[in-house]
ZADRENMI-944422 format. One record per residue (C-alpha): residue in one letter; y, z, x. Coordinates in steps of 0.02 Angstrom, whole numbers, plus 32768, in hexadecimal, padded with zeros to 4 digits. Example, Ala and Ser with C-alpha at 12.3 -4.5 7.8 and 13.67 -1.06 7.14 Angstrom:
A7F1F81868267 S7FCB816582AC 
! end
This chain:
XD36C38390339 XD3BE38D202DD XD3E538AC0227 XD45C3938020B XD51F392001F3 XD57B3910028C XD5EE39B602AC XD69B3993026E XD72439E402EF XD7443A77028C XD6833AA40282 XD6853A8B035A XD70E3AE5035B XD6B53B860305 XD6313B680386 XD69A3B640428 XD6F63C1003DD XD64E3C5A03CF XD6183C1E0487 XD6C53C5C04CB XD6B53D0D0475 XD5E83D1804C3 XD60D3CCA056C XD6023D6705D2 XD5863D760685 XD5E53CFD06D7 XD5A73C3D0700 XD4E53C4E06F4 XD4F23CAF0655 XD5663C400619 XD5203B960630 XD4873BE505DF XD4DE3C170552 XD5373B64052B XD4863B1E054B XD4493B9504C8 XD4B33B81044A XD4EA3AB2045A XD4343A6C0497 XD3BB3AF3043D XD4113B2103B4 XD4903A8E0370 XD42F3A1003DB XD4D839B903DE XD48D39640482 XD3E6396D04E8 XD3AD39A80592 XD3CB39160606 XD47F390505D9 XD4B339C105DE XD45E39D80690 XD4B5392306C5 XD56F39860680 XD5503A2106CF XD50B39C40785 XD5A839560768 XD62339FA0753 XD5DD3A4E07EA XD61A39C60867 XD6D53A080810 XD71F3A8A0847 XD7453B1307EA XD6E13B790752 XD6453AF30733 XD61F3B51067B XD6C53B3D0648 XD6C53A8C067B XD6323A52062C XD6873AA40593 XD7103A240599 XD68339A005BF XD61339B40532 XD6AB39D904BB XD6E4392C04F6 XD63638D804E5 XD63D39090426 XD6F2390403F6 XD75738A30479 XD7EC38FA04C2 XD827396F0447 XD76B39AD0440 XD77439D70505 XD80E3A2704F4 XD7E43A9C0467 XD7283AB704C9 XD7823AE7055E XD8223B590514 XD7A73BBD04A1 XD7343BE40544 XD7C63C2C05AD XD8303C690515 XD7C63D1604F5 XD7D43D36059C XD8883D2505CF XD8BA3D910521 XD81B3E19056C XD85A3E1F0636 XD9153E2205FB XD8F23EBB0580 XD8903EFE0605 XD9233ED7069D XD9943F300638 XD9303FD10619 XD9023FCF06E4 XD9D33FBE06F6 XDA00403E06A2 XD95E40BA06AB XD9074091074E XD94B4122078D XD91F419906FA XD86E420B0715 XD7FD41B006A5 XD81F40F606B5 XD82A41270785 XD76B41540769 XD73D40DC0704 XD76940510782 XD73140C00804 XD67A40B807B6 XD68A3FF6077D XD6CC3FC5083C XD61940040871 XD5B13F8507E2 XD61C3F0E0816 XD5DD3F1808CB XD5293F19089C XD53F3E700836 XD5963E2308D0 XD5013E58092E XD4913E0A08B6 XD4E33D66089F XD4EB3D490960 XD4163D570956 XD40A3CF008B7 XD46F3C6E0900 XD41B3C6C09B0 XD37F3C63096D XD3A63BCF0901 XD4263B7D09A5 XD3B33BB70A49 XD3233B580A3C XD31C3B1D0AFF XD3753B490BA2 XD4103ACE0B9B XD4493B1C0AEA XD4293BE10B32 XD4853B900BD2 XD4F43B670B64 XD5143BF90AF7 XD50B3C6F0BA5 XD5993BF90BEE XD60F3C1A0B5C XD5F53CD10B52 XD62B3CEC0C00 XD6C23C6A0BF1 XD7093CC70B6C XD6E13D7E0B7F XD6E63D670C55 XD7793CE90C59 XD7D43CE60BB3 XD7D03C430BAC XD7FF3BDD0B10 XD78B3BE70A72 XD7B33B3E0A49 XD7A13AF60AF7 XD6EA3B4A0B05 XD6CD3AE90A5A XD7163A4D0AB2 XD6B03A490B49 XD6033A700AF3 XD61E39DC0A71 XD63539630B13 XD5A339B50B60 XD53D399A0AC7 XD58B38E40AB4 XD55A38A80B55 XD4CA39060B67 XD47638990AC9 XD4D638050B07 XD46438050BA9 XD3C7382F0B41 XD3A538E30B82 XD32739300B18 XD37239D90AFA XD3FF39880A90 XD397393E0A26 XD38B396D0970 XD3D33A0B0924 XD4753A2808DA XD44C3A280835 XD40B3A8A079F XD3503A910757 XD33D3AC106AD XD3B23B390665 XD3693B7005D5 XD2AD3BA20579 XD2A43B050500 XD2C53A57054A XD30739D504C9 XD2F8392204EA XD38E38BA04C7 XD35538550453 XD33538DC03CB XD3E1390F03D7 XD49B38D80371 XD4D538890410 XD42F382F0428 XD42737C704D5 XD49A375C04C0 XD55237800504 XD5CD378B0487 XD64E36FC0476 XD6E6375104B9 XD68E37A0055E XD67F36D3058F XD6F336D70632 XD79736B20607 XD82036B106AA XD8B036BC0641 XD88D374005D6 XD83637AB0667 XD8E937A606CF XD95537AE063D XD8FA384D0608 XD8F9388506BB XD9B9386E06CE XD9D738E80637 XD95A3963067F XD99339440733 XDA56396606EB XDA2E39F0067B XD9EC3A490725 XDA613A2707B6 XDAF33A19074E XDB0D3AB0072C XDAD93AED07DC XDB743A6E0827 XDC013AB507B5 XDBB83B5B07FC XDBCB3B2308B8 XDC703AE40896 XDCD83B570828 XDC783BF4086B XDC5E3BAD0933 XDBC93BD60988 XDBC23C8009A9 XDBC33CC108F2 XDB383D2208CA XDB153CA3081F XDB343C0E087D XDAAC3C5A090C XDA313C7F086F XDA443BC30838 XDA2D3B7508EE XD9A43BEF0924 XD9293BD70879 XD9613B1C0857 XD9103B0A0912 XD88D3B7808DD XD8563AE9085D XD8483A6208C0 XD7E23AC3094A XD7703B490902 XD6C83AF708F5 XD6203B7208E7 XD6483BCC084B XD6A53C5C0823 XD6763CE908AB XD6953C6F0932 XD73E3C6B08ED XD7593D0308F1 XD7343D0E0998 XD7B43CA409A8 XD8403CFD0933 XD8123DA30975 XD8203D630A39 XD8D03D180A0B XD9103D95097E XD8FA3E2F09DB XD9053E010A95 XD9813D670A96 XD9EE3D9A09E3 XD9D83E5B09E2 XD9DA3E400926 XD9373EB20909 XD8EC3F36096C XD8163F2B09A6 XD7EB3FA808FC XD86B3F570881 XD8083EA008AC XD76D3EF30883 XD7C83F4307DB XD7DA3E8707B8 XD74B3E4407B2 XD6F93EE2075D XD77C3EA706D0 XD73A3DFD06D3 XD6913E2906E1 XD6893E930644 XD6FE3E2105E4 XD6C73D5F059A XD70D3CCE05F1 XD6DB3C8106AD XD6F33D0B0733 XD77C3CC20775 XD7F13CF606F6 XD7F83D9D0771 XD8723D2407BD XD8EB3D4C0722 XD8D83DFA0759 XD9183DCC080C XD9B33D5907D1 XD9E93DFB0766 XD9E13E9207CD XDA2C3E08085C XDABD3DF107FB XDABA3EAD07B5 XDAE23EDF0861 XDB653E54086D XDBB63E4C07DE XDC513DCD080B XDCC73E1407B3 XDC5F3E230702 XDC123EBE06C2 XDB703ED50732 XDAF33ECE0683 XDB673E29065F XDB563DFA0707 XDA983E210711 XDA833DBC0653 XDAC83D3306A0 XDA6C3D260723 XD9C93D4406DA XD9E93CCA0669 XDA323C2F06F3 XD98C3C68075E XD9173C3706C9 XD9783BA006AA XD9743B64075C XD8C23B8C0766 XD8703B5006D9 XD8EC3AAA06B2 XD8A03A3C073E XD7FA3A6A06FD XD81539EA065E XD869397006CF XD7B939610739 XD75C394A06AA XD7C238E3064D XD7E1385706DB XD720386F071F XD6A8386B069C XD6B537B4064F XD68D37940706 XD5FE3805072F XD57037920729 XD5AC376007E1 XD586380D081B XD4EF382007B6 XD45438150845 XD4D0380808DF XD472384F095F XD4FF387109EF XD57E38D10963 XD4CF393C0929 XD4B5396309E9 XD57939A609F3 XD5533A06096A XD4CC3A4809AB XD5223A760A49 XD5AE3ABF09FE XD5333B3B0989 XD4FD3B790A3E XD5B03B9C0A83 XD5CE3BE709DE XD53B3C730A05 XD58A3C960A9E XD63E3CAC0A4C XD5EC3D0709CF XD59E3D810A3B XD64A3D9A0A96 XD68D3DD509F2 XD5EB3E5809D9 XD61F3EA20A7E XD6D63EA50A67 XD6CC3EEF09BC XD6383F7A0A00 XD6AD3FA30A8F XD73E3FC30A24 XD6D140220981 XD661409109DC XD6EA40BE0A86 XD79D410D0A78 XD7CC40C10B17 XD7A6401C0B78 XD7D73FD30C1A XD7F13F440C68 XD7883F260D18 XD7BB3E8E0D75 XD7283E5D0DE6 XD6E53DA60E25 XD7783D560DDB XD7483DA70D2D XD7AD3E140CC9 XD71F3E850C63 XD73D3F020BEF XD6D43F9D0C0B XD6CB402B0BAE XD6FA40ED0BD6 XD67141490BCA XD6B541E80BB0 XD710419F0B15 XD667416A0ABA XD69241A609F3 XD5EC41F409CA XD60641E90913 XD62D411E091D XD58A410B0988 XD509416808FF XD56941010889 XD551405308D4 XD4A140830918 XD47440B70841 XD4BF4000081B XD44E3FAE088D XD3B34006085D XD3FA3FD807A9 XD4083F2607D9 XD3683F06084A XD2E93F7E0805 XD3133F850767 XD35D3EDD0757 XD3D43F1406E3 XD4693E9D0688 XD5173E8706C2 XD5623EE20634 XD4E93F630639 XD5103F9D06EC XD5BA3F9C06E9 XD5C0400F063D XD54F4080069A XD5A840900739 XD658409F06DC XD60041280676 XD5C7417A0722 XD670415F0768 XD6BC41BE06E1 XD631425E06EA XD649426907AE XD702427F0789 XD6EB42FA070D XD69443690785 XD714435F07FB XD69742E9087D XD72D42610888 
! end
């Protein structure tokens, strides 16, 4: 047992401000860095319970680091401890993409910030393209998952079909498929070590035992949920019903408060997701701008779906209601983030006094599992959609076999774009450069191609 003081909550709170301002590279990097700092460093709790917290928050939908923020901030200081854990992860990043929304508002347009997203659209491809191969490799490991992942791909990049209905069907396929004991749905779905030193529980402030208030308490778990529950969809009702429906904030509440419930597989698969339905369905962002997004989000702290901020703004930017469009845009940054990240502390809040239930339950592990596959197939739908629209100036639609495909025109290929995005792939895979690192480099590059008058 550790013999050290226990933190007070103004000492955690110093260390969930210094997570929040380090947490850039998006989930893996993360989770790595929490595991760095609260098992290695502070040893505020061991291995076993960390990895049993993170398994638990990726059965949740939405961003698993920032909900095994709220977790362990609620494991050590009860509610008020998951709530400051979880607003000092996201708050860097919502003050970083708004900055950053604003500039691209007002100076997208101008020379040098045009280049500069012009180089950081083609990192941003390469990164896609890696995390659809780190995440197969980890998800494919027989024929039903690559079945799997192949099936989703074509639903939603042949047939358009439904991001969260693709998520739907593979979590029954995985259900049932472990409910009748097939073998490939067995095991999986979780992680194995995250980081270099392993800590046993026992040696840590938490210890093994479970502190008194995570004991499972009904009343508590739904009175907490009913303020989080309220705090979320009230705000989205008095929308519906002074605004009506087709207002474009009342269509940014609706569309990401659905967006929560349904976006399982971590944060590119929801993008997928955003970018199928903000820029076909919506028309709030055009192919490039999406990609301008999550180069923002990608080179800011904060989970990557805070580009989602970036989509509520320039949605209601272009639709201003009757306010200023930066007022307008503010706004609906702002409600986006609110939408998306409130039901976040509402899962973890009513599920974690009871996740020893879920703790070795085969059938949920072999959903998971499932839905990981899917997710490489929706994953790979967004590599393709964003190379089509990066490296081509124009792309069609061909209807054939009942599919609607988007090909490109050849003729339009951007020559500059494609030396870009093939340099940030070489950077990525040969090299095996960082995140960061590529993304400085090809906004750098971006910048020198325009300056010699190649873009």
């Amino acid at each position: 047992m550790e013999d050290r003081a226990y933190p007070t909550l103004s000492a955690a709170t110093r260390i969930w401000a210094r997570i929040g301002l380090l947490s850039f590279g998006g989930p893996a990097g993360q989770i790595a860095l929490m595991h760095r700092i609260l098992v290695e460093e502070q040893r505020w709790l061991g291995e076993k319970r960390f990895l049993h917290a993170l398994n638990y928050c990726m059965l949740l939908p939405g961003p698993e680091a920032m909900q095994l923020a709220v977790y362990i901030g609620w494991l050590m200081h009860r509610t008020l401890g998951g709530i400051i854990a979880g607003v000092l992860f996201v708050l860097p990043g919502v003050v970083a993409i708004m900055a950053l929304s604003w500039v691209y508002a007002l100076y997208g347009n101008v020379g040098p910030v045009e280049a500069l997203f012009f180089g950081l659209k083609a990192a941003v491809l390469a990164i896609v393209v890696q995390a659809v191969i780190r995440i197969g490799s980890r998800a494919l490991k027989n024929g039903a998952m690559v079945a799997i992942a192949a099936a989703s791909f074509v639903a939603i990049f042949g047939f358009a079909i439904p991001f969260p209905l693709i998520i739907l069907v593979a979590g029954l396929i995985g259900f049932f498929g472990a409910r009748a004991g097939l073998p490939a749905f067995h095991g999986g779905g979780g992680h194995g070590k995250v980081g270099k030193v392993q800590i046993d529980d026992a040696d840590t402030l938490l210890g093994e035992e479970s502190p008194e208030h995570t004991q499972v308490n009904r009343g508590w778990a739904f009175r907490i949920s009913g303020v989080f529950l309220a705090l979320w969809l009230a705000p989205v009702a008095l929308l519906f019903a002074v605004l009506g429906p087709e207002n474009v904030f009342s269509q940014i509440a609706g569309f990401f408060s659905v967006m929560a419930v349904v976006t399982f597989g971590g944060a590119y698969a929801v993008l997928a997701y955003v970018a199928q339905e903000a820029v076909q369905n919506y028309g709030w962002l055009a192919p490039g701008e999406m990609l301008d997004g999550l180069g923002m989000a990608e080179t800011t702290p904060g989970p990557l779906i805070m580009v989602t901020q970036f989509v509520g703004f320039m949605g209601a930017f272009r639709d201003a209601s009757g306010l200023s469009p930066l007022m307008a845009a503010t706004l609906g940054g702002l409600l986006t983030t609110w939408v998306t990240f409130t039901p976040c502390f509402l899962w973890i809040f009513l599920g974690a006094p009871f996740i020893e239930r879920l703790r070795d339950n085969a059938v949920l592990t072999a959903a998971l599992t499932a839905i990981t596959a899917a997710v490489v197939g929706v994953i790979l739908n967004l590599a393709v959609w964003f190379g089509l629209h990066v490296v081509f100036e124009d792309v069609q639609t061909v209807t054939s076999f009942g599919l609607d495909i988007d090909v490109p025109v050849w003729s339009s290929v951007k020559l500059a774009a494609a030396a870009l995005v093939l340099a940030a792939l070489v950077a990525v895979f040969r090299f095996r450069l960082g995140a960061v690192t590529v993304l400085a480099g090809c906004a750098l590059a971006g910048m020198a191609l325009a300056l010699m008058g190649l873009i």
